[in-house]
C-alpha positions in Angstrom: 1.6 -10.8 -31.5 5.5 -9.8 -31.4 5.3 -9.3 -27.7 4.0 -12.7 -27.2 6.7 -14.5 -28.4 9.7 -12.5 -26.9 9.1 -10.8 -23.1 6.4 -11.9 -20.6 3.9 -10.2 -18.8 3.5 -10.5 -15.6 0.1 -11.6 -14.2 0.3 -11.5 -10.9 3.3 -10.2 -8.3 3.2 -11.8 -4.6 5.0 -8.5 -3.1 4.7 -9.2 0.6 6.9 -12.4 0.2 9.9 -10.3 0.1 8.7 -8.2 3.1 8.0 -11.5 5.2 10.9 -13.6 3.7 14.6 -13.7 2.9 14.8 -15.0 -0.5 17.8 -16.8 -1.0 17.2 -18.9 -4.5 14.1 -18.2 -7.5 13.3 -21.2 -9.3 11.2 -21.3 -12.8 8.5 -23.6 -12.6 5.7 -24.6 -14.9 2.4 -25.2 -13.5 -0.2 -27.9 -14.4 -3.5 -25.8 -15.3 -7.3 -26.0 -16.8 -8.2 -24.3 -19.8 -10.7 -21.8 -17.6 -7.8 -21.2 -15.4 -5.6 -20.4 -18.5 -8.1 -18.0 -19.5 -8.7 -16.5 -16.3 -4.6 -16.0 -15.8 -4.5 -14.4 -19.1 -7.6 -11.5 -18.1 -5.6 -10.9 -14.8 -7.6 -12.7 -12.0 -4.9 -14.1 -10.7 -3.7 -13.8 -6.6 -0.6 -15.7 -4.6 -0.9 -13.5 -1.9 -1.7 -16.5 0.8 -0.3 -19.0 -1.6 3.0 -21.5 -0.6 4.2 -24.4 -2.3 4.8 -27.8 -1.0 6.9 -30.7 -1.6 4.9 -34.0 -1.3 6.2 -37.3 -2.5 8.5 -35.7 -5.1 6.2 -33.9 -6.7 6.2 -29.7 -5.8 2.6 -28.3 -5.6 1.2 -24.7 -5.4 -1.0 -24.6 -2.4 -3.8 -21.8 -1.5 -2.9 -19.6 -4.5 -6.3 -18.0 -5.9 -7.2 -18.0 -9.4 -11.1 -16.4 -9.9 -13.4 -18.6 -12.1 -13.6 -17.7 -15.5 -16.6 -15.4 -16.1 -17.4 -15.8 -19.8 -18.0 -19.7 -19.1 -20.4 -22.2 -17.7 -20.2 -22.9 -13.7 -20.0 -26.7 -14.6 -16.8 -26.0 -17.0 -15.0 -24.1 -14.3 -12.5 -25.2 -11.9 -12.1 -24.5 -8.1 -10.3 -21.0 -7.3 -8.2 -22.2 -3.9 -7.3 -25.6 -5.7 -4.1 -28.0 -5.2 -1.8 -27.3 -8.3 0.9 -28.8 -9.7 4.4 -27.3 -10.4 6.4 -28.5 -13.1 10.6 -29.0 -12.4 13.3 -30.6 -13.4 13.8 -34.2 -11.0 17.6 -32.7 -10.1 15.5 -28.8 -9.1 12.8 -30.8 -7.1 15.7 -33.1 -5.0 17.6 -30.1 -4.3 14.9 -28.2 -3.1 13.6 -31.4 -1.0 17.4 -31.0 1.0 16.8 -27.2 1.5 13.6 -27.3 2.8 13.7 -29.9 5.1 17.7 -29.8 6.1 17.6 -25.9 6.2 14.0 -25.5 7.7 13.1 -23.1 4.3 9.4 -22.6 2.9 9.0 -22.2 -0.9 7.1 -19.0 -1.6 5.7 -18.1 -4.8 7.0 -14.6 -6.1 4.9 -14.2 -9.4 2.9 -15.7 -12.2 3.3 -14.6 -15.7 2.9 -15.2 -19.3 6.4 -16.3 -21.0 6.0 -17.1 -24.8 1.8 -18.4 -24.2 2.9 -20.2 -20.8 2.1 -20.3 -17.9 5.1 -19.8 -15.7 5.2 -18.9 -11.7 8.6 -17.7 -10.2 8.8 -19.5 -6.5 11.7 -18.6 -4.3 13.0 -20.6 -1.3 12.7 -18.4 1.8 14.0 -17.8 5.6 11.0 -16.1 7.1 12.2 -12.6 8.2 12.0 -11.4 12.2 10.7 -8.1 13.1 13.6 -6.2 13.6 14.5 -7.0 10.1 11.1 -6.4 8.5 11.7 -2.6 10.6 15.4 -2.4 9.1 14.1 -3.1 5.1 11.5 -0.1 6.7 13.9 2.5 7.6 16.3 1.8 4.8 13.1 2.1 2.4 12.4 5.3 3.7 16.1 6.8 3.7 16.0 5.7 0.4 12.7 8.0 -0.7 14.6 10.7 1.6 18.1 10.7 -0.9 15.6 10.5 -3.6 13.5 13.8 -2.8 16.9 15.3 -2.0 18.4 14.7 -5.0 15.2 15.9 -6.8 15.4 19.3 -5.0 18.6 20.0 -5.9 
């Protein structure tokens, strides 16, 4: 029970948004959810790998980000897996994003969902969608990396 209420575990990690984006800024958001796809988030079945976020008449929303129906339930309780989702932030978070993403040309990616003190919490990031020579220099500099590391192990 200690656990709960200090750290947060983290449900589910989008890890190909940092190979296919620059992440400039991470924002905290809540996110509006059913009690099946509180459940489901807290066994694990959670997935953002396809998942973005949108900003549609001031309101942010989570779009395309999987969460697998809750097993130990009725079908007619559950909810929809792909389904629209809210995001919960601040009015002053939301405008500044709105200038970013539309001024800069940014996407809003979501980075991970965890549990923070029995919440639901997803970490989105605002993102400048990486070219391939980049994506090959985060490649190479990965793999000089494990090179120094095996090195240094040797030795």
């Amino acid at each position: 029970m200690s656990d709960k209420n200090e750290g947060y575990k983290v449900v589910s990690d989008n890890r190909q948004a940092r190979y296919l984006y620059e992440i400039l800024e991470t924002y905290e958001a809540g996110i509006e959810l059913t009690g099946t796809e509180v459940k489901s988030i807290r066994a694990g079945k959670a997935n953002l790998q396809d998942g973005y976020a949108l900003i549609r008449d001031g309101e942010v929303w989570l779009i395309n980000a999987h969460i697998s129906p809750y097993t130990s339930s009725g079908q007619y309780f559950n909810h929809e897996p792909r389904r629209t989702r809210k995001l919960l932030l601040h009015r002053e978070q939301i405008r500044k994003l709105i200038g970013k993403v539309e001024q800069q040309g940014l996407t809003l990616v979501p980075l991970k969902m965890y549990l923070k003190r029995g919440w639901v919490k997803v970490s989105i990031a605002l993102g400048k969608g990486k070219k391939v020579h980049d994506k090959r220099e985060d490649i190479k500099r990965r793999q000089d990396q494990r090179e120094m590391q095996r090195a240094m192990k040797n030795y």
